[in-house]
Biopython code that builds the backbone (N, CA, C, O; Angstrom):
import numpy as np
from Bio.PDB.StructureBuilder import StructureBuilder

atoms = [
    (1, "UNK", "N", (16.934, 6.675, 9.032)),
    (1, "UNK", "CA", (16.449, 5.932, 10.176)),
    (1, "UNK", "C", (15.066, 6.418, 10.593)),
    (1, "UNK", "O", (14.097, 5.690, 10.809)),
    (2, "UNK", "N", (15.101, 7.651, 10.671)),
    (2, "UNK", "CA", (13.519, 8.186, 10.894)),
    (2, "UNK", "C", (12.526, 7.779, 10.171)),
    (2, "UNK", "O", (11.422, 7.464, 10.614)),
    (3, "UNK", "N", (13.000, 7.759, 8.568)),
    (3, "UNK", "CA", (11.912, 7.120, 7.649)),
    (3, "UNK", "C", (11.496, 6.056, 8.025)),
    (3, "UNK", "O", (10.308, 5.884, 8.299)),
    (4, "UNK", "N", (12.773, 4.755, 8.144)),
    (4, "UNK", "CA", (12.467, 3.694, 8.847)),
    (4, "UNK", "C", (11.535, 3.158, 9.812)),
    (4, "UNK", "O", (11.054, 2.030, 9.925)),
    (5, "UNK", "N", (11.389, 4.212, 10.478)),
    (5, "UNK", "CA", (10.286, 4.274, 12.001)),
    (5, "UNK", "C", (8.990, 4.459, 11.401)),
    (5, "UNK", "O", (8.033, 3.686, 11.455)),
    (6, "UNK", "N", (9.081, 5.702, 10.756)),
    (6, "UNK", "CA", (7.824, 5.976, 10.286)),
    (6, "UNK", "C", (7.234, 4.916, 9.326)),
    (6, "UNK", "O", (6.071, 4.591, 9.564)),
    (7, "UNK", "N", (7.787, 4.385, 8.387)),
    (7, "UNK", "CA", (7.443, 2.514, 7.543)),
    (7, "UNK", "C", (6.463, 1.815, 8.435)),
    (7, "UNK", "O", (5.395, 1.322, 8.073)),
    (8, "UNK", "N", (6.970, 1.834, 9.671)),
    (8, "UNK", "CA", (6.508, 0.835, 10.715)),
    (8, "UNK", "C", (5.517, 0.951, 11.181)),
    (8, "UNK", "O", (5.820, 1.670, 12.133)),
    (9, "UNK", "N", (3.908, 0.699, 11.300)),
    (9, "UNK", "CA", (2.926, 1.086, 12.093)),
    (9, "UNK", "C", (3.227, 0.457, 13.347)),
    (9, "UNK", "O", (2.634, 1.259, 14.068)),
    (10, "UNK", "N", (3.628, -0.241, 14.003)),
    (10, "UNK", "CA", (3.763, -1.406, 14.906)),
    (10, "UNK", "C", (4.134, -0.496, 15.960)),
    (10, "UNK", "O", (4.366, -1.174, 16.962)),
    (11, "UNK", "N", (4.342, 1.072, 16.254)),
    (11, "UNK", "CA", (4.604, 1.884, 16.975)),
    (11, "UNK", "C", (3.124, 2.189, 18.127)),
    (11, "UNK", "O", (2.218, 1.416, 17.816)),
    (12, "UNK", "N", (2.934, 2.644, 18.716)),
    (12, "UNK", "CA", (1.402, 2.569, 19.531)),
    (12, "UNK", "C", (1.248, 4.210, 18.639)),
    (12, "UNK", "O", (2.013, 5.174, 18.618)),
    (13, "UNK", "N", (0.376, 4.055, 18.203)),
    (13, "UNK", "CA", (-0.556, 4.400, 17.783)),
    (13, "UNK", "C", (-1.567, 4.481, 17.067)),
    (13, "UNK", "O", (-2.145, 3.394, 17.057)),
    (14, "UNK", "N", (-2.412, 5.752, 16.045)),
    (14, "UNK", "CA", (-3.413, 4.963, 16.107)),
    (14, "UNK", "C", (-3.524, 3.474, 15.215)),
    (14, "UNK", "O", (-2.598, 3.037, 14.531)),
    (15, "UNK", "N", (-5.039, 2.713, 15.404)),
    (15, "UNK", "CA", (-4.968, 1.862, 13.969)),
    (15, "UNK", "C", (-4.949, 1.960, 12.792)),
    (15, "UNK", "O", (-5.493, 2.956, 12.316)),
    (16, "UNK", "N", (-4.352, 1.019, 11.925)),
    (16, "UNK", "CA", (-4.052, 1.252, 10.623)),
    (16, "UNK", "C", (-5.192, 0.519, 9.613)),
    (16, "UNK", "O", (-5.943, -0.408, 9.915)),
    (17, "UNK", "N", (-5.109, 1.070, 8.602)),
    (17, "UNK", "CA", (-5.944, -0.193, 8.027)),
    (17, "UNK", "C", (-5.060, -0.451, 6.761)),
    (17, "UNK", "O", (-4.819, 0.577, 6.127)),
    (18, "UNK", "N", (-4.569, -1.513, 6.300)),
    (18, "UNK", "CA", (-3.487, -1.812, 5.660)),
    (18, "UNK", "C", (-4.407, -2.627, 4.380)),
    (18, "UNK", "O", (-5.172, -3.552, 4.650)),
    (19, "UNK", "N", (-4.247, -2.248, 3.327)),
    (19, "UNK", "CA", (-4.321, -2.581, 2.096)),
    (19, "UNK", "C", (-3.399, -3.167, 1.326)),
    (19, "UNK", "O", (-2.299, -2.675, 1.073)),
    (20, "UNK", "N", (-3.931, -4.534, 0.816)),
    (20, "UNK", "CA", (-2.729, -4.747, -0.313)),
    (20, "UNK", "C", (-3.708, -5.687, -1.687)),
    (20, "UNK", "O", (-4.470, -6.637, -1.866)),
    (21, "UNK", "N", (-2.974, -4.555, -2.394)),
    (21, "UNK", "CA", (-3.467, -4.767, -3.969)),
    (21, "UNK", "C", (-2.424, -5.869, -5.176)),
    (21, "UNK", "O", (-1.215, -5.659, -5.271)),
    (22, "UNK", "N", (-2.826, -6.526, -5.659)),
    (22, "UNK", "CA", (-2.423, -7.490, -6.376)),
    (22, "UNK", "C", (-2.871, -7.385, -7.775)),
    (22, "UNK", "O", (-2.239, -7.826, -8.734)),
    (23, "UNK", "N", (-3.947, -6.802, -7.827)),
    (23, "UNK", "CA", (-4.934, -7.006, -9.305)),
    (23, "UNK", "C", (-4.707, -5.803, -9.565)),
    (23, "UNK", "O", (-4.547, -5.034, -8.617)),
    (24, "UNK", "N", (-4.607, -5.167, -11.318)),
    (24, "UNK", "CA", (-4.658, -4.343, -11.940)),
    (24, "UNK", "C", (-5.933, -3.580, -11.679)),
    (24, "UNK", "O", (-7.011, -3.891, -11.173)),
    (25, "UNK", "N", (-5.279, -2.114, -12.367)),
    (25, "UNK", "CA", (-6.305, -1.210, -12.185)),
    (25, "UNK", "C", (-7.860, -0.894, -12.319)),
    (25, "UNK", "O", (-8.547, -0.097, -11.681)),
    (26, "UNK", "N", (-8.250, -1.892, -13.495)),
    (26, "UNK", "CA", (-9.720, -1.513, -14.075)),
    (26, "UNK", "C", (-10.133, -3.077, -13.696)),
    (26, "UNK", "O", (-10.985, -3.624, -14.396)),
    (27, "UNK", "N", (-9.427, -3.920, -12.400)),
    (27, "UNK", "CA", (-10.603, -4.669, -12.254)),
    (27, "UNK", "C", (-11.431, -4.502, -11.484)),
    (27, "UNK", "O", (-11.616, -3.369, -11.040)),
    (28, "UNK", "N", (-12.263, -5.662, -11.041)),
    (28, "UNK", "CA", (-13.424, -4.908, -9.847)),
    (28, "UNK", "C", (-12.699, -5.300, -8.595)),
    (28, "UNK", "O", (-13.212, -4.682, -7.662)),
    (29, "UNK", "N", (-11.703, -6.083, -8.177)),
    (29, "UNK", "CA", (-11.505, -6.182, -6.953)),
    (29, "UNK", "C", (-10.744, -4.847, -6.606)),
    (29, "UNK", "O", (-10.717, -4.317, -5.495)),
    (30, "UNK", "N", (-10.077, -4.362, -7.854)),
    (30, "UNK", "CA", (-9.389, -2.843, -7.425)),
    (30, "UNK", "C", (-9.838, -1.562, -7.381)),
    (30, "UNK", "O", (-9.390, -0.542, -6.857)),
    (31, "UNK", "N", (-11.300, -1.921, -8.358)),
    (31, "UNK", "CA", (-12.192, -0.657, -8.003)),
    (31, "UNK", "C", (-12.769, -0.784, -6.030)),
    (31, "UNK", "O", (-12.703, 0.098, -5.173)),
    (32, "UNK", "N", (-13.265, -2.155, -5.912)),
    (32, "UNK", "CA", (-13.403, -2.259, -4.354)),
    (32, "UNK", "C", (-12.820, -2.042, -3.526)),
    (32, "UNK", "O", (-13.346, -1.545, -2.531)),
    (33, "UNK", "N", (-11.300, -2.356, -3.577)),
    (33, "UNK", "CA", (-10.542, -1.518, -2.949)),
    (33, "UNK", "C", (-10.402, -0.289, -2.933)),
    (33, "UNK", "O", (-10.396, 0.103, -1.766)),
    (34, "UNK", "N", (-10.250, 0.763, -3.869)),
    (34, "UNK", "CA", (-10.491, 1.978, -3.787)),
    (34, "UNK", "C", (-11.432, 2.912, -2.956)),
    (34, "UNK", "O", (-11.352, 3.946, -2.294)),
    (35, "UNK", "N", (-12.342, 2.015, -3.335)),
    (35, "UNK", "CA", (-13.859, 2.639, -2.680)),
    (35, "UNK", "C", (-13.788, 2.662, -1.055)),
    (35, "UNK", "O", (-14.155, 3.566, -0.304)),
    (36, "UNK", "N", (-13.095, 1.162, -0.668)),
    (36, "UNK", "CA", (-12.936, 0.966, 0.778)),
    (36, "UNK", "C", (-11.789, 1.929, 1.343)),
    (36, "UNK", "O", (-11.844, 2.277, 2.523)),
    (37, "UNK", "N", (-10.705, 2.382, 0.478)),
    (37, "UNK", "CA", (-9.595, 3.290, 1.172)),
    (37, "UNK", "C", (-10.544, 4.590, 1.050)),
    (37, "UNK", "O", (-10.993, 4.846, 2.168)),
    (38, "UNK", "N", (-10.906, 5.305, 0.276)),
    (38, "UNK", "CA", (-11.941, 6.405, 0.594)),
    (38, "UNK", "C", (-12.002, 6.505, 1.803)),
    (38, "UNK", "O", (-11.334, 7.192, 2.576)),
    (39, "UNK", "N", (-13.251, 5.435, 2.068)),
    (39, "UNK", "CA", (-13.686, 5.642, 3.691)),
    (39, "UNK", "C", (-12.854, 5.460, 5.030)),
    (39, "UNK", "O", (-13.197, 5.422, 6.212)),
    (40, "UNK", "N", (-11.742, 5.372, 4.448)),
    (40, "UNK", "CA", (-10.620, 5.091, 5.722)),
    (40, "UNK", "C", (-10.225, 5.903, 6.200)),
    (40, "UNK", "O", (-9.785, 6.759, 5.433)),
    (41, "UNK", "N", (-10.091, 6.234, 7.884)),
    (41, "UNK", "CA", (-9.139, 7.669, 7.822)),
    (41, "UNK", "C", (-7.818, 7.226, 8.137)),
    (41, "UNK", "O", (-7.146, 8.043, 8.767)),
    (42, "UNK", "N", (-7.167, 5.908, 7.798)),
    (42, "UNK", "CA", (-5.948, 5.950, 8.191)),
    (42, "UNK", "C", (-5.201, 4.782, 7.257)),
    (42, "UNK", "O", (-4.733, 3.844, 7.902)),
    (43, "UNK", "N", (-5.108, 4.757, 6.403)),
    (43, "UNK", "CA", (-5.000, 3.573, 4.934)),
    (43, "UNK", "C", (-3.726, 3.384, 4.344)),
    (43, "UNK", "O", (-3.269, 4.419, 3.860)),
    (44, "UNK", "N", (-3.049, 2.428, 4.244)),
    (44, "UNK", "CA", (-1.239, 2.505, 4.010)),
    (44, "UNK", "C", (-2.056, 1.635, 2.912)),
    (44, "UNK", "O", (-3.058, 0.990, 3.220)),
    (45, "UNK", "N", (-1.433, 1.693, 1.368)),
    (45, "UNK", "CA", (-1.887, 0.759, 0.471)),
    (45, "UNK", "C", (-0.612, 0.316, 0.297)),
    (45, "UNK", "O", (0.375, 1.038, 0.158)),
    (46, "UNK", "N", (-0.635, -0.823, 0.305)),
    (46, "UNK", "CA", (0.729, -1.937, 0.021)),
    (46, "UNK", "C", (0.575, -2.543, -1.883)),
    (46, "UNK", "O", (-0.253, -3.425, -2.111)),
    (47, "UNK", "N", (1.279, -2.072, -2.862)),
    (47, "UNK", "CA", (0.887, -2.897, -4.054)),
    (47, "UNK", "C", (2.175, -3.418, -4.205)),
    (47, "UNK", "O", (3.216, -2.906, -3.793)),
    (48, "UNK", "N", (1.987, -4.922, -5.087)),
    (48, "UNK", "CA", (2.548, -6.057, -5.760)),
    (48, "UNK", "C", (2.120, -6.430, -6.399)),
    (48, "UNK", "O", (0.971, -6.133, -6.725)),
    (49, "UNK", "N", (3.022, -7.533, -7.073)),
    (49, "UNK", "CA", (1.927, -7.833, -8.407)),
    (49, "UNK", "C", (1.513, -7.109, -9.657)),
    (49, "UNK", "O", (2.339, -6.321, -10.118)),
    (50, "UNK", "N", (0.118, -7.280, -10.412)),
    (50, "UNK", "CA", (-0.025, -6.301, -10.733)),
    (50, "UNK", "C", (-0.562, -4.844, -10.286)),
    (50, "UNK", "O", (-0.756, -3.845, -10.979)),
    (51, "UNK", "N", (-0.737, -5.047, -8.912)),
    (51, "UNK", "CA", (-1.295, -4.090, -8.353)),
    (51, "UNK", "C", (-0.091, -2.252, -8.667)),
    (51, "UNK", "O", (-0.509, -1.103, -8.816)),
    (52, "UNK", "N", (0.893, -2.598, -8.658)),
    (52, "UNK", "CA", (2.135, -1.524, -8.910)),
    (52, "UNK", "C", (1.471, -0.575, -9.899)),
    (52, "UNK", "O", (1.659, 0.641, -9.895)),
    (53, "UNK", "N", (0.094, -1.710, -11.370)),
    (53, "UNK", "CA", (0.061, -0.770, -12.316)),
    (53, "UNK", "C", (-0.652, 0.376, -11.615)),
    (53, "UNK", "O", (-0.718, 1.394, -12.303)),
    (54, "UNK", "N", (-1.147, 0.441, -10.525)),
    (54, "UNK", "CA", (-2.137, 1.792, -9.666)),
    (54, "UNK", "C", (-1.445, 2.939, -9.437)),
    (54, "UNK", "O", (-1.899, 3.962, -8.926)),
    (55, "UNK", "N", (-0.056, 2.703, -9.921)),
    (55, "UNK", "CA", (0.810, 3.803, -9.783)),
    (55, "UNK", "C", (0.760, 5.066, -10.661)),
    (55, "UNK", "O", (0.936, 6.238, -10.329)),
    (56, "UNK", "N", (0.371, 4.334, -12.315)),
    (56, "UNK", "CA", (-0.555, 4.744, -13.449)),
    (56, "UNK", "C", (-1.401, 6.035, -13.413)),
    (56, "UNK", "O", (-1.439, 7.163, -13.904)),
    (57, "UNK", "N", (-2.114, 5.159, -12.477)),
    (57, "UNK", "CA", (-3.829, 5.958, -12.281)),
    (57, "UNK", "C", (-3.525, 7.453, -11.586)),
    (57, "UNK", "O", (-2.349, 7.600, -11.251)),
    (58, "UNK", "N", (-4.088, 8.164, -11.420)),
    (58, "UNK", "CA", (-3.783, 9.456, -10.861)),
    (58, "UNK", "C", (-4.917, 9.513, -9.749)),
    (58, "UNK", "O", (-4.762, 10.259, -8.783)),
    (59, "UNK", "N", (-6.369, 8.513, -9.915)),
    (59, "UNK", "CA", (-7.266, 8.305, -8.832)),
    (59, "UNK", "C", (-6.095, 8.229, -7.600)),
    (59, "UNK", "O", (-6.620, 8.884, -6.700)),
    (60, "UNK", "N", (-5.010, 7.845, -7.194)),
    (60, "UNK", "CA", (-4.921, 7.353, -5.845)),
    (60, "UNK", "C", (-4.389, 8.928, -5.474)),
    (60, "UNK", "O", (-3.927, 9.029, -4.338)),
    (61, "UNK", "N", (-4.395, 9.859, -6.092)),
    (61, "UNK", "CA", (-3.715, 10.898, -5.447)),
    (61, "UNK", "C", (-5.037, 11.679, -4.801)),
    (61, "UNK", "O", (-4.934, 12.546, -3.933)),
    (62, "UNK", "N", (-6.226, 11.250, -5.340)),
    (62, "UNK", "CA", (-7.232, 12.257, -4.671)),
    (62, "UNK", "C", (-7.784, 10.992, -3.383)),
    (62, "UNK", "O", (-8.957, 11.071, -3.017)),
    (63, "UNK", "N", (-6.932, 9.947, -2.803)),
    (63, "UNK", "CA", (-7.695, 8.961, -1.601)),
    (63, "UNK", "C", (-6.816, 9.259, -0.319)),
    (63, "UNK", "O", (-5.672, 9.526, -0.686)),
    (64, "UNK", "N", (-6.932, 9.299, 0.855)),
    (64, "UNK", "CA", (-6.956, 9.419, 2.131)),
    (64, "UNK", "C", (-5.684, 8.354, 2.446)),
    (64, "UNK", "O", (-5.752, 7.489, 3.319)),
    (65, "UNK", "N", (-4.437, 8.585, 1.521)),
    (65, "UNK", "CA", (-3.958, 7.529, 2.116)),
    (65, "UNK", "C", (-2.117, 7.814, 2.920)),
    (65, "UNK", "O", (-1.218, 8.457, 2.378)),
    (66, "UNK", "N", (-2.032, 7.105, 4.295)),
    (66, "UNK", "CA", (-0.814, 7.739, 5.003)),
    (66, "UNK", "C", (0.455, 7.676, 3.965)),
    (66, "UNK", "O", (1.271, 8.525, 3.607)),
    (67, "UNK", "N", (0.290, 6.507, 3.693)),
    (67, "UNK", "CA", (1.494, 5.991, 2.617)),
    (67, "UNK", "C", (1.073, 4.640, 1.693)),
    (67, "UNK", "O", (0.281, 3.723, 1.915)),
    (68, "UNK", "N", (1.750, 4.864, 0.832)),
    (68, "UNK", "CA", (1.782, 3.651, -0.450)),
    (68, "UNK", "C", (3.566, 3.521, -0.770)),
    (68, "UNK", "O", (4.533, 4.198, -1.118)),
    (69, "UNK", "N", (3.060, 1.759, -0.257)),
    (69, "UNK", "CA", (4.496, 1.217, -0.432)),
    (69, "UNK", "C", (4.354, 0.190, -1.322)),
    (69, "UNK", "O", (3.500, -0.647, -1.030)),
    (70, "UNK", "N", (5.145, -0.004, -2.620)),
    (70, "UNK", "CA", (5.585, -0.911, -3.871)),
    (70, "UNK", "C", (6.419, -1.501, -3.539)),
    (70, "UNK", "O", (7.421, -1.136, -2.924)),
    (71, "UNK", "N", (5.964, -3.057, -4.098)),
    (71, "UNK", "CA", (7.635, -4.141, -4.252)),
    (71, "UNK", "C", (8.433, -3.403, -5.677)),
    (71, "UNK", "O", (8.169, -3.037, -6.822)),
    (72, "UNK", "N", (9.893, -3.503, -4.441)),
    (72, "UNK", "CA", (10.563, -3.315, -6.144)),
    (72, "UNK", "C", (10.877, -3.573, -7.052)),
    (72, "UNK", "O", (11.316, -2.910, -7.991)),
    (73, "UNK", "N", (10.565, -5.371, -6.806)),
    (73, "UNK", "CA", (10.863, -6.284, -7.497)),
    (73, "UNK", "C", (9.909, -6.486, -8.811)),
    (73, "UNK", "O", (10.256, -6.816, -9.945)),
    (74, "UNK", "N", (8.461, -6.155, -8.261)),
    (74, "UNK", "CA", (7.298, -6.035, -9.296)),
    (74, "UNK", "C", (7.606, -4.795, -9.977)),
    (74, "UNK", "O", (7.714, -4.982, -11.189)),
    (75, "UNK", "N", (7.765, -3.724, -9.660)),
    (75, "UNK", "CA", (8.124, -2.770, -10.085)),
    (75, "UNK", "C", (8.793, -2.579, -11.415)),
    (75, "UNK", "O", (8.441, -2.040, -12.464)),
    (76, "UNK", "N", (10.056, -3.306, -10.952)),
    (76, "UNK", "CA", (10.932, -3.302, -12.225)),
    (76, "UNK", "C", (10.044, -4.161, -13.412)),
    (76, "UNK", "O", (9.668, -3.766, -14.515)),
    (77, "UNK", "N", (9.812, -5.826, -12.585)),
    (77, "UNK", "CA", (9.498, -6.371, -13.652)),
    (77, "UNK", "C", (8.488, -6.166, -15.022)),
    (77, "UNK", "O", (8.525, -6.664, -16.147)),
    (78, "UNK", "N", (7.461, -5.073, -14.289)),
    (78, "UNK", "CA", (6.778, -4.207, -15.059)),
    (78, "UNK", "C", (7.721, -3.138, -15.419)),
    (78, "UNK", "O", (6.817, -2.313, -15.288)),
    (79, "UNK", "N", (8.285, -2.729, -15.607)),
    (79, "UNK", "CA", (8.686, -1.196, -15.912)),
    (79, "UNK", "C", (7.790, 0.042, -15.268)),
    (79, "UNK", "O", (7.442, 0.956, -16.016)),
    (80, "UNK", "N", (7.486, 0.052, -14.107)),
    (80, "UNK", "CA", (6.652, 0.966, -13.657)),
    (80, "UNK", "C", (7.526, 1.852, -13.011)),
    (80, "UNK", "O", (8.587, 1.441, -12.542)),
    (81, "UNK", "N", (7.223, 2.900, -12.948)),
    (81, "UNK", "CA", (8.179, 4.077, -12.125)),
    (81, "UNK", "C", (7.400, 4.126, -10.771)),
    (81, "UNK", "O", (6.208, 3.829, -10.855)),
    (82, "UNK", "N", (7.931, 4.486, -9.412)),
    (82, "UNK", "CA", (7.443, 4.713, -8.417)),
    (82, "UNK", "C", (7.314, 6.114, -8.434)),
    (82, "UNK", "O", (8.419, 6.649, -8.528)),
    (83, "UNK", "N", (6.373, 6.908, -8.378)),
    (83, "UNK", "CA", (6.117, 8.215, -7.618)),
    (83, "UNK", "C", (6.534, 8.681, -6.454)),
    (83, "UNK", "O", (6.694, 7.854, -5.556)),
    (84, "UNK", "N", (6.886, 10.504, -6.105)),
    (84, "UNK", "CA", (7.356, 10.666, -5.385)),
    (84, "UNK", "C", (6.779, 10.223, -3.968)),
    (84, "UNK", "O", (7.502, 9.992, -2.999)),
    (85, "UNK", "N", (5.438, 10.136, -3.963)),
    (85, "UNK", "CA", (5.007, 9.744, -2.391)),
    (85, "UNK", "C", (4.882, 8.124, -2.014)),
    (85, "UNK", "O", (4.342, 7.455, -1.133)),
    (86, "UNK", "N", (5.564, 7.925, -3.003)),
    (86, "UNK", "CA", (5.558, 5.989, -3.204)),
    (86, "UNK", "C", (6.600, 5.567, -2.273)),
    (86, "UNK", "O", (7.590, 6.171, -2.687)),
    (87, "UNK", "N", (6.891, 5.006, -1.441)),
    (87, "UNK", "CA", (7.934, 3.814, -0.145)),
    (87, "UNK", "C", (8.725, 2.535, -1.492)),
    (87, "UNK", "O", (8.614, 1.351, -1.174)),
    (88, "UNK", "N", (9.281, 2.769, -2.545)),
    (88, "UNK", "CA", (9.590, 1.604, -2.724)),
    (88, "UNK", "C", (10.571, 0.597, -2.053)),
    (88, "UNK", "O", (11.696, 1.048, -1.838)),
    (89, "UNK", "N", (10.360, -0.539, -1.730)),
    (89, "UNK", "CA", (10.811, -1.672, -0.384)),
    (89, "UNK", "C", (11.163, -2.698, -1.681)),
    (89, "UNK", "O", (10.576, -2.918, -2.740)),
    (90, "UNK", "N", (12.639, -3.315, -0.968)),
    (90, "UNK", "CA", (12.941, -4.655, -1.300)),
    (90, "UNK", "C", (12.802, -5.699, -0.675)),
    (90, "UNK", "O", (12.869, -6.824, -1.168)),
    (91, "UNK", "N", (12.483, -5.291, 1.092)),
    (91, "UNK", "CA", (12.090, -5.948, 1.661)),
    (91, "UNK", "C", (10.392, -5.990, 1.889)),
    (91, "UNK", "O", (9.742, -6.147, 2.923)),
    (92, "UNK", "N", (10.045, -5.825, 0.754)),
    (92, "UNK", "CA", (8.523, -5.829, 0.991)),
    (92, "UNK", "C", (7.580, -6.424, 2.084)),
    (92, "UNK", "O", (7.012, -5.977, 3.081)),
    (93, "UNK", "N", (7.664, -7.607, 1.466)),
    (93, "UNK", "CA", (6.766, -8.579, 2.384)),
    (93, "UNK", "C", (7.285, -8.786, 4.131)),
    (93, "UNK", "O", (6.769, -9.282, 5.133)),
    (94, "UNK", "N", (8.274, -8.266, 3.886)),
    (94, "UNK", "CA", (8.817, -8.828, 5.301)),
    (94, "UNK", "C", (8.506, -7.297, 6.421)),
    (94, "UNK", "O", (8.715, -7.195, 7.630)),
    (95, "UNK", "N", (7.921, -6.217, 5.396)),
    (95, "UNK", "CA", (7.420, -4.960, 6.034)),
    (95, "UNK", "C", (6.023, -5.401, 6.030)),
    (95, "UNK", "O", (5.618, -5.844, 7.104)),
    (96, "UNK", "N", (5.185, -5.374, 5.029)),
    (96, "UNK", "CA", (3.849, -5.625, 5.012)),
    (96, "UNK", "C", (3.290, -6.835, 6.110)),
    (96, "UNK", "O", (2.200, -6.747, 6.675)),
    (97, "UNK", "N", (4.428, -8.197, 6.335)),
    (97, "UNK", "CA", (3.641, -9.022, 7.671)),
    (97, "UNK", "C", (4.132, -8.023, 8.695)),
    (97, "UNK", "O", (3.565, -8.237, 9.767)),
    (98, "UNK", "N", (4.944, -7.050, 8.756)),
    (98, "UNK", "CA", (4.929, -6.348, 10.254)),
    (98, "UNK", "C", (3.744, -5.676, 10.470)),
    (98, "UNK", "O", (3.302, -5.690, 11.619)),
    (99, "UNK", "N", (3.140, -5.093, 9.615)),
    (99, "UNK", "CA", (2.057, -4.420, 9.730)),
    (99, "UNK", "C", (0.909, -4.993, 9.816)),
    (99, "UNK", "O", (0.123, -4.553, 10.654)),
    (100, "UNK", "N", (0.549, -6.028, 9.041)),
    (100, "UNK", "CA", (-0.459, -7.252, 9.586)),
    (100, "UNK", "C", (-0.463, -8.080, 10.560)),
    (100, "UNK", "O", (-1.378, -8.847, 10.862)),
    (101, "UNK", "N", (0.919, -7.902, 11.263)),
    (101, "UNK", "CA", (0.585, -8.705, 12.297)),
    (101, "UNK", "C", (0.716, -7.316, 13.704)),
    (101, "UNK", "O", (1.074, -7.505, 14.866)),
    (102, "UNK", "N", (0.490, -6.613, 13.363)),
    (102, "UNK", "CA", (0.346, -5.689, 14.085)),
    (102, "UNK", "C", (-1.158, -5.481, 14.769)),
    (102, "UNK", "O", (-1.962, -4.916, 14.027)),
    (103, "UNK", "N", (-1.564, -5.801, 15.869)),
    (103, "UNK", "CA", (-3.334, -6.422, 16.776)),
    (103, "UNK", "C", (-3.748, -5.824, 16.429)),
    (103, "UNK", "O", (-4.675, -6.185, 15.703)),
    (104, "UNK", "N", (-3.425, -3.860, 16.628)),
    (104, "UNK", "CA", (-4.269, -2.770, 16.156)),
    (104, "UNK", "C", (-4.656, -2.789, 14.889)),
    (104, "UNK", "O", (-5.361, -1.831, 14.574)),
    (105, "UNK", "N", (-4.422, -3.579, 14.042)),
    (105, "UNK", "CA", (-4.350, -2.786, 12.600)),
    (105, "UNK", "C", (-4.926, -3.977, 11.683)),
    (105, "UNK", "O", (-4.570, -5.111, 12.005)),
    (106, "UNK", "N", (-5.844, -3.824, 10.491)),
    (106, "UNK", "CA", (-6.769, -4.476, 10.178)),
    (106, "UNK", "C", (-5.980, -4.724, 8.816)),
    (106, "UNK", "O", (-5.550, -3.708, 8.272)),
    (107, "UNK", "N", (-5.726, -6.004, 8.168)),
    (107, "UNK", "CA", (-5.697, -6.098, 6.644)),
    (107, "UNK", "C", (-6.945, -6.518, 5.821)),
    (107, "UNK", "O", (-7.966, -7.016, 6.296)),
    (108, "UNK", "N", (-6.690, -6.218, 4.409)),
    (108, "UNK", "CA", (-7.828, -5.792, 3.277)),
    (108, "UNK", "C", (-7.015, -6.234, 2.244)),
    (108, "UNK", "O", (-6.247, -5.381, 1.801)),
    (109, "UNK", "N", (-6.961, -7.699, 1.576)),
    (109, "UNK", "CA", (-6.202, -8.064, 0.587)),
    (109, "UNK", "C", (-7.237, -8.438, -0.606)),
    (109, "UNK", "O", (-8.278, -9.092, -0.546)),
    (110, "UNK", "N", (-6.677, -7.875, -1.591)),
    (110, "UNK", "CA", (-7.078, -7.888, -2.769)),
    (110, "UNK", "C", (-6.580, -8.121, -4.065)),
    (110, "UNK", "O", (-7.328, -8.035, -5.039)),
]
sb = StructureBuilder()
sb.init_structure("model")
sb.init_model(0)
sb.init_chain("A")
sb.init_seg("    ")
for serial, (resi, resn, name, xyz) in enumerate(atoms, 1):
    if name == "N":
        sb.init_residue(resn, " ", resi, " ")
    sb.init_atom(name, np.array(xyz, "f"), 0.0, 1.0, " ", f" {name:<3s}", serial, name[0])
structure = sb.get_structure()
């Protein structure tokens, strides 16, 4: 249940800036994204799609980010393993609009 809470930005505090990746690793919309979580100090990356393959990369372990949450559904369908600091959700999307529709908190879809 605690984890649960913590999933949730929709709590008052600070803003979030919520990322969600769709495109594989070596394209340019996912190098742009990268570059933009860098400068974030507060960055939840949401991947689906092919975005899951970022799980791959070992770049996301050196970026600024609170949490990274995977569909599990993409997940499987790739064969990708989630990492230990990975949120994998079956209810994905229905977490990710909580967080976008959250006033404080900015989305960055890619």
């Amino acid at each position: 249940m605690e984890q649960d809470r913590q999933l949730h930005s929709d709590a008052k505090g600070p803003r979030v800036d919520v990322f969600l990746l769709t495109k594989p690793p070596f394209s340019e919309r996912a190098r742009f994204c990268m570059r933009l979580i860098s400068l974030s100090e507060n960055a939840v990356l949401y991947l689906a799609g092919d975005g899951v393959y970022m799980l791959l990369e070992e770049a996301l372990e050196d970026l600024p980010l609170n949490r990274i949450v995977a569909c599990q559904e993409d997940l499987e369908a790739r064969g990708v393993q989630a990492k230990d600091k990975t949120v994998v959700l079956v209810d994905f999307y229905e977490r990710l609009v909580d967080d976008a529709m959250n006033e404080e908190n900015k989305l960055y879809a890619f």
